[in-house]
Residue, then its C-alpha position, 0 to 999 in steps of 0.5 A: x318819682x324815680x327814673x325810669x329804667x332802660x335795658x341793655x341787652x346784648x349777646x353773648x356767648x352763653x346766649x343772651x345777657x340782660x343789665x339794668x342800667x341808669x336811663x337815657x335822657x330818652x329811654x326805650x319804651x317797648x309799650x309806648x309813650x303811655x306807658x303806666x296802664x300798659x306796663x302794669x298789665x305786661x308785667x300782671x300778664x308776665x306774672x300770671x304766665x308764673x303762677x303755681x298750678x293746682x298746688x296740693x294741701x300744704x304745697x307750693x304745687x308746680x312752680x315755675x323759674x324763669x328768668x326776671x320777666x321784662x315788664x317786671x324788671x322795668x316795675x322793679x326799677x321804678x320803685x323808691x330808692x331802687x336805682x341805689x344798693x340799699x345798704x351802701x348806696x352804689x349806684x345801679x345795683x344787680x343783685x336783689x334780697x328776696x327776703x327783704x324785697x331790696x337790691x343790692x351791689x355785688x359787694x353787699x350781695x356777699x355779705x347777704x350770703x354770709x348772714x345765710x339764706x334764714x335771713x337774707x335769700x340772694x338772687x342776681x336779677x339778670x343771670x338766676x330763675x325767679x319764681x312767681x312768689x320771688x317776683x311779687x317780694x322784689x315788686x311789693x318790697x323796695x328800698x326806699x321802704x325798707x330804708x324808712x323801716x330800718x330809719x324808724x328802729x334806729x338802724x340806719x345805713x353807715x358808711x360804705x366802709x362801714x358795710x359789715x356794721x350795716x350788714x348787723x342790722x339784718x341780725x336784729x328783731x326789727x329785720x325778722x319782724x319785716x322778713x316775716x310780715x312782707x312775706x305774709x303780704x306777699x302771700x295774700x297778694x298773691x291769693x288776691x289773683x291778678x297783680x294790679x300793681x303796688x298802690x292797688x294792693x295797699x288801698x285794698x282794690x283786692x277784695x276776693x280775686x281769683x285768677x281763672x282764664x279771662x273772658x274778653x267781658x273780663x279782660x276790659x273790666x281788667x284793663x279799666x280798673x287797672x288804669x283807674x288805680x295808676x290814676x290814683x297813683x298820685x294820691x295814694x301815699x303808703x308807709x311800710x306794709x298795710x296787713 
């Protein structure tokens, strides 16, 4: 299991800055020393709070940007090969392919936005506003999964030096073939209502959710099918996106 993260946040003169950073040997823990359940329902409760309202017929509706909630971001560094630059392996990445779910160094961001937003749209994870359906990319993507994908087609990441041949993969049909269908996946988790976290989402515990105002009834019923899917969480083993 990847190491978990810790957040250095400190103040600066436009307000207040936030960095990912490797983790301690004893990392801060905002909710505990249990922390599966807990985190889960934070980051569900962060999302929820993003969630479009009312949106009309063939719109998005009112869709809020705000900056990466924080149990999010700790979710999001808990992912598979997610400590690492998904394509040259530089350590402690702070930008993120929406479009492919994965994050990436300042220098493979640049070649991201040389490929241009059809194909690879850039968010820096601590300075830009996210959006609730940006969030749910990063949390349902990875790098290691994207890693495995591109592994299977024969596109495996090169040498640092190498980074514009890397960068070509992103060109190629098996990358408009994972854009398109994590994109899809996206968009029927987020229908599904409340995010129970990744493995619940590929083991189908979804079926027809929605996302109304909790009654206290409903909000126990919540917290204890969330805790039964982070105890299966050992025995769930997902490769790529389950449609």
């Amino acid at each position: 299991m990847p190491p978990r993260c810790s957040l250095d946040i400190s103040s600066s003169t436009d307000g207040i800055s936030r960095r990912i950073r490797p983790p301690s040997s004893q990392p801060h823990r905002p909710w505990g020393e249990h922390p599966s359940a807990t985190l889960l329902e934070m980051a569900s409760d962060e999302l929820e709070s993003m969630r479009p309202h009312n949106p009309p017929s063939g719109g998005d509706g009112s869709c809020p940007l705000r900056p990466f909630p924080l149990a999010c971001l700790y979710l999001l560094r808990e992912i598979g090969g997610n400590g690492a630059c998904v394509d040259c392996g530089e350590a402690d990445p702070q930008w993120a392919s929406v479009t492919y779910g994965a994050l990436l160094c300042l220098r493979c961001c640049g070649r991201h936005r040389g490929l241009g937003v059809e194909k690879s749209f850039v968010r820096s994870v601590t300075m830009d506003s996210w959006s609730h359906s940006q969030i749910l990319s990063m949390l349902e993507g990875g790098n290691d999964q994207l890693g495995r994908f591109f592994d299977r087609h024969g596109l495996r990441r090169r040498k640092p030096e190498d980074g514009n041949t890397t960068t070509e993969r992103y060109r190629t049909g098996a990358a408009r073939f994972y854009r398109h269908h994590l994109a899809e996946h996206v968009n029927n988790v987020s229908k599904m209502g409340l995010y129970l976290g990744r493995e619940a989402n590929r083991a189908g515990a979804h079926k027809s959710r929605v996302a109304p105002s909790l009654s206290k009834k409903q909000g126990d019923a919540r917290k204890k099918e969330t805790k039964d899917c982070v105890q299966q969480r050992e025995e769930l083993s997902v490769e790529g996106l389950r449609h």
